[in-house]
C-alpha positions in Angstrom: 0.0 0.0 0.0 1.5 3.3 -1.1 1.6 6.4 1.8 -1.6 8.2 -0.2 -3.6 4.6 -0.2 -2.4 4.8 3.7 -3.5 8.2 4.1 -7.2 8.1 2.9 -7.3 5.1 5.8 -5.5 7.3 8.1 -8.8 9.9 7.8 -10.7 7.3 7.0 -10.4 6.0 10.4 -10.0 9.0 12.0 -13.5 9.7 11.5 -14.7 7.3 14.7 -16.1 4.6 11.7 -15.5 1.0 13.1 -15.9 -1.0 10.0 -14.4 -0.3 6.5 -18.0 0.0 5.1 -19.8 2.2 7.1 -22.1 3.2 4.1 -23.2 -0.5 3.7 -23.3 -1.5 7.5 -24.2 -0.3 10.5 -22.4 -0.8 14.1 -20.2 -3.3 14.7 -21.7 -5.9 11.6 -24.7 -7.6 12.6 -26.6 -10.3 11.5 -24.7 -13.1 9.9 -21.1 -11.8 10.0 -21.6 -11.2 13.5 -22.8 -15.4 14.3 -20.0 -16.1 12.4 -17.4 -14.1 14.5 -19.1 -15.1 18.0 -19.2 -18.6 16.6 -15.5 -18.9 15.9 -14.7 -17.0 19.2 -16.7 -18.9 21.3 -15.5 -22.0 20.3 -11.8 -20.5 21.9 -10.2 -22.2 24.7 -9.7 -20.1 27.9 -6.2 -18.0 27.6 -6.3 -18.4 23.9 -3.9 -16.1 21.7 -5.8 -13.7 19.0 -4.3 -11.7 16.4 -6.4 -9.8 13.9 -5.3 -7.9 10.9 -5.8 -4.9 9.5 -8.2 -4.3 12.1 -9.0 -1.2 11.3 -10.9 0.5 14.3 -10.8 -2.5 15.9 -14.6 -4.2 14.9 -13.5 -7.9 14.8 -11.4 -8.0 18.0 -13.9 -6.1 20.0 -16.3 -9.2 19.2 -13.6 -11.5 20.3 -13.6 -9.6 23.6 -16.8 -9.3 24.0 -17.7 -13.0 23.1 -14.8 -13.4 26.0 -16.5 -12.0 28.4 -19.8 -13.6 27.5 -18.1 -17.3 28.2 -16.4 -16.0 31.0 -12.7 -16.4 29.6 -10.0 -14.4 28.6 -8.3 -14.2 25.4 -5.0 -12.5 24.6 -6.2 -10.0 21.9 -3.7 -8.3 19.5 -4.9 -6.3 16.3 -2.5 -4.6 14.0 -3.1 -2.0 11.4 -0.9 -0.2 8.5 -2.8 2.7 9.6 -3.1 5.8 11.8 -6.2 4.1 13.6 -8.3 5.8 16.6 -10.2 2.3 18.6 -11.0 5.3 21.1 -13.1 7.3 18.8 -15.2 3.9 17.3 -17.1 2.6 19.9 -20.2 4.1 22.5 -19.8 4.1 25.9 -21.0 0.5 26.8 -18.5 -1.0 25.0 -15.1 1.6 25.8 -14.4 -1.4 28.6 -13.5 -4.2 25.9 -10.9 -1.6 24.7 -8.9 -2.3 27.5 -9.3 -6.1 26.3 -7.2 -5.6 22.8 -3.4 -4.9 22.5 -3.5 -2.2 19.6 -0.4 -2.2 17.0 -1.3 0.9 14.7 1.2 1.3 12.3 1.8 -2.0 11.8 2.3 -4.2 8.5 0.3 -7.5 8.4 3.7 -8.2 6.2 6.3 -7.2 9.2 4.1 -7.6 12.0 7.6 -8.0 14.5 5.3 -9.7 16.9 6.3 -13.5 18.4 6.4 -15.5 16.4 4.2 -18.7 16.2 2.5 -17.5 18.9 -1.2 -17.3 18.2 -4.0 -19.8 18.0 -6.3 -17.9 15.8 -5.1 -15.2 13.3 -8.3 -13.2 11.9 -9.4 -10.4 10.0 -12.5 -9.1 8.1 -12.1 -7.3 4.9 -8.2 -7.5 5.5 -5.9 -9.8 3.6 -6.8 -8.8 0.3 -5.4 -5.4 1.1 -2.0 -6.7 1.5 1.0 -7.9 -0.8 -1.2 -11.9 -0.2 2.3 -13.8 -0.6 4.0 -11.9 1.7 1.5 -11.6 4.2 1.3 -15.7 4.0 5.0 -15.5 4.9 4.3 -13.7 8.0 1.3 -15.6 9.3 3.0 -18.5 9.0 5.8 -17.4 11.1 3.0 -16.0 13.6 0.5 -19.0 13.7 1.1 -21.8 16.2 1.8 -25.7 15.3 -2.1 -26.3 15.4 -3.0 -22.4 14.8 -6.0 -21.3 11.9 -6.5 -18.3 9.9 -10.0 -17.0 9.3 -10.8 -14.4 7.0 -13.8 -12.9 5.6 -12.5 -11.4 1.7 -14.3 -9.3 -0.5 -15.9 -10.8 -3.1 -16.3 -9.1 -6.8 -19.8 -10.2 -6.6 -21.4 -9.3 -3.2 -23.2 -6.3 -2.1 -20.7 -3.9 -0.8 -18.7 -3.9 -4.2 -22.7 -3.3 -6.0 -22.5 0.2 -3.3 -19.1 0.4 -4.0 -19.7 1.0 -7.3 -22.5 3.2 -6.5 -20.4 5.2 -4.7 -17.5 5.8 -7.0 -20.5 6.9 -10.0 -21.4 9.3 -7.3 -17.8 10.4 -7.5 -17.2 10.8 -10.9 -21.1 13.1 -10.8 -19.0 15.5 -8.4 -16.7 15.9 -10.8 -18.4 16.2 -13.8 -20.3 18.9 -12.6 -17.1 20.5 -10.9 -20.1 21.5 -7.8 -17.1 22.3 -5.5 -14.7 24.2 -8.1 -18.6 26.1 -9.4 -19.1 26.9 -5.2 -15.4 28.3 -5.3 -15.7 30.3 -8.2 -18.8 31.8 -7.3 -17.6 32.5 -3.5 -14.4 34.3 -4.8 -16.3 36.7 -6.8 -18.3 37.6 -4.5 -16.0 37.7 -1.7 -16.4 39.5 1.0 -19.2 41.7 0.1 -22.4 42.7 2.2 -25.7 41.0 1.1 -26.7 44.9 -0.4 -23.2 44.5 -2.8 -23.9 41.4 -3.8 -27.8 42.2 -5.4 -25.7 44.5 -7.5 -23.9 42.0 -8.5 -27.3 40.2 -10.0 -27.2 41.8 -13.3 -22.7 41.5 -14.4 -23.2 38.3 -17.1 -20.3 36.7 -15.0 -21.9 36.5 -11.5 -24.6 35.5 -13.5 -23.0 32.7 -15.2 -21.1 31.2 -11.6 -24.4 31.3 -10.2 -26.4 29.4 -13.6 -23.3 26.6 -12.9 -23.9 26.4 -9.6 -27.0 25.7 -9.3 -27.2 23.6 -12.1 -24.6 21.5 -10.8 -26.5 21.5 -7.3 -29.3 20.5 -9.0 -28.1 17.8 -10.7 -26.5 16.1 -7.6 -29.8 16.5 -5.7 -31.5 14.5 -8.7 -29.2 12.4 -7.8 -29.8 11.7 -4.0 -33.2 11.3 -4.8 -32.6 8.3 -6.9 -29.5 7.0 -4.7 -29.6 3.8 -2.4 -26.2 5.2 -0.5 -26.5 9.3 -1.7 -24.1 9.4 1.7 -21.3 11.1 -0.8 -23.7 13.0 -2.5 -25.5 14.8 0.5 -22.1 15.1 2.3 -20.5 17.2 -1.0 -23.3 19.2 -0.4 -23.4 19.8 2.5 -19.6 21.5 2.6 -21.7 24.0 -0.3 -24.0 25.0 2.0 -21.4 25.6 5.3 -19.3 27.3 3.3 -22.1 29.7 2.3 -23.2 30.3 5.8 -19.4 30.7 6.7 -19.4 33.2 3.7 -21.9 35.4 6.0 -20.0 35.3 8.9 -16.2 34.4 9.2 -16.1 35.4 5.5 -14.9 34.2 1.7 -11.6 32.7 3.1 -13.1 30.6 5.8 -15.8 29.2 3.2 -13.2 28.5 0.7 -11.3 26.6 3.6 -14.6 24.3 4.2 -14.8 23.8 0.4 -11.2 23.1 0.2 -12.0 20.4 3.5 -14.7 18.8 1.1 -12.4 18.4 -1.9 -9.8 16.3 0.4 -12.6 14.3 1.8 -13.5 12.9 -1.3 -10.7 12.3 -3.1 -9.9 10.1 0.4 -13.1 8.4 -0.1 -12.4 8.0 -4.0 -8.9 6.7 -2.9 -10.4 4.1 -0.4 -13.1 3.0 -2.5 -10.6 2.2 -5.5 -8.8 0.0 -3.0 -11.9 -1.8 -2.2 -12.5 -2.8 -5.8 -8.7 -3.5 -6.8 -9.3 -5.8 -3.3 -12.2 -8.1 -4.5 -11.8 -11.7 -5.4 -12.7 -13.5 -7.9 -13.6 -17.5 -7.0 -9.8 -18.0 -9.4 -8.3 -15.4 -6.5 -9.3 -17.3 -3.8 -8.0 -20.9 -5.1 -4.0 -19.1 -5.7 -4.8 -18.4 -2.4 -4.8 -21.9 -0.9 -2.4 -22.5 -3.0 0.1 -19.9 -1.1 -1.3 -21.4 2.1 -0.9 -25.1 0.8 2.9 -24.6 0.4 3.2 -22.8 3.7 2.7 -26.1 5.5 -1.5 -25.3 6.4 -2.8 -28.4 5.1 -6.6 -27.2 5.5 -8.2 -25.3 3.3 -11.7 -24.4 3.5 -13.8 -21.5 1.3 -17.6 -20.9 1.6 -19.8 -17.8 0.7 -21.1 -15.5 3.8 -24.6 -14.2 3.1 -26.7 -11.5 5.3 -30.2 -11.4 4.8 -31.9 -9.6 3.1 -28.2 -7.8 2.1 -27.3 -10.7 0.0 -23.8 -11.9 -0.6 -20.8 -10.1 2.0 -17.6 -11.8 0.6 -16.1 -15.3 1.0 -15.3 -16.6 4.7 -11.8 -18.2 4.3 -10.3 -20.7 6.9 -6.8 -22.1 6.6 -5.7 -24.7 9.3 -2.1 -26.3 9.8 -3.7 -29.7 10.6 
């Protein structure tokens, strides 16, 4: 992952979301994923040794902690991430407790974790593994896993329902920039500056103020269609929603604090846009997932199970990988 594919995580993240699909999900997964986390944990020995991977804000090992607690054991919980990551911000007050349950490695590479090595029973991670370089992260958690460790994964799959809102998502994208609504807000906000509401009315009739306005508010327009007809408009509303700050800041703090805001909602997005590219280049195809028992095969895991996790009434949510030594 390259530093501005780490840095659209790094704000990603910073954001208090705790899953990487906040636009598809809500809370800490529900449903099926969930049963199939608790399922896994719960099945855990007492002092058992968890590592999960690209955790992110930490959703999967906060279920291992909390399924913990719920069988009365306690679990060892590490959970590394390439990113700037903030657990902290991620989770309501009833759950801060588990935090203290979880060792957090931010910074860390699922390829150079520099933890012990084969020192954990379970390695996990949800929407994880098919960020990283696969072959080398194989190398590494099979220097972590124990003699009679497992990996379990949950990978995106090119055919499930977050790449269908992924997709979505990145069209709503591309709209923003085809109608250039944040460059048209700009342009018009710079002309008029910093003048009272009584300087700009005489600005109504100069063709130029005129013609900022005409693409403004055709490009507004265009992007509200849009929402109206969007199953995840989240993008959509939240472009336009720095438009209509910055306008408000306009009449208070002034042009340079609305052009600030605007400037806020240009970085936002090309994060997002930056994130959701990753999450497409990420998907598997069923041909992806079989190289990768392959590169578990020769790493001495001679188990290698693949099934499809579905959510009702979501649909497909990726394929739940499991990789055993014995």
């Amino acid at each position: 992952m390259t530093n501005s594919q780490t840095d659209s995580w790094d704000r990603y993240w910073a954001h208090g979301f705790l899953t990487s699909c906040a636009d598809a999900f809500k809370g800490n997964y529900e449903g099926a994923m969930r049963a199939f986390w608790e399922k896994r944990f719960a099945a855990l020995p007492d002092g058992s040794r968890v590592l999960d991977v690209c955790t992110g804000n930490g959703a999967i090992a906060l279920i291992a902690a909390a399924t913990a607690r719920e069988h009365d054991r306690r679990f060892e919980i590490h959970a590394v991430d390439l990113a700037e990551i903030h657990p902290e911000r991620a989770v309501d007050e009833q759950a801060r407790e588990l935090l203290d349950d979880v060792h957090f490695h931010p910074r860390t590479d699922v390829c150079a974790t520099r933890l012990e090595a084969s020192y954990f029973d379970l390695v996990t991670g949800h929407f994880a593994l098919e960020y990283a370089d696969r072959e080398a992260a194989i190398v590494e958690l099979d220097r972590l896993t124990g003699a009679t460790g497992e990996n379990l994964f949950v990978m995106h799959s090119t055919e499930s329902v977050i790449l269908a809102t992924t997709r979505e998502e990145l069209g709503h994208i591309n709209l923003l920039t085809e109608t250039a609504l944040l460059d048209n807000a700009g342009g018009f906000i710079r002309l008029v500056g910093n003048a009272t509401p009584a300087e700009r009315q005489l600005l109504a009739g100069v063709p130029e103020a005129e013609q900022r306005r005409t693409a403004l508010n055709e490009a507004a327009g265009k992007v509200s269609a849009a929402i109206r007809g969007a199953a995840h408009p989240e993008i959509l509303r939240t472009a336009l929603g720095h438009v209509s700050e910055a306008y408000r800041l306009l009449d208070g703090p002034g042009a340079s604090e609305a052009l600030a805001r605007l400037e806020q909602g240009r970085t936002e997005i090309a994060a997002n846009a930056a994130r959701l590219a990753d999450l497409v280049a990420a998907a598997s195809t069923k041909k992806d997932i079989e190289k990768l028992g392959k590169l578990y095969a020769n790493h001495g895991f001679g188990e290698f199970n693949v099934d499809r996790l579905v959510q009702d009434p979501a649909g497909l949510i990726g394929w739940s990988v499991q990789a055993r030594r014995a």
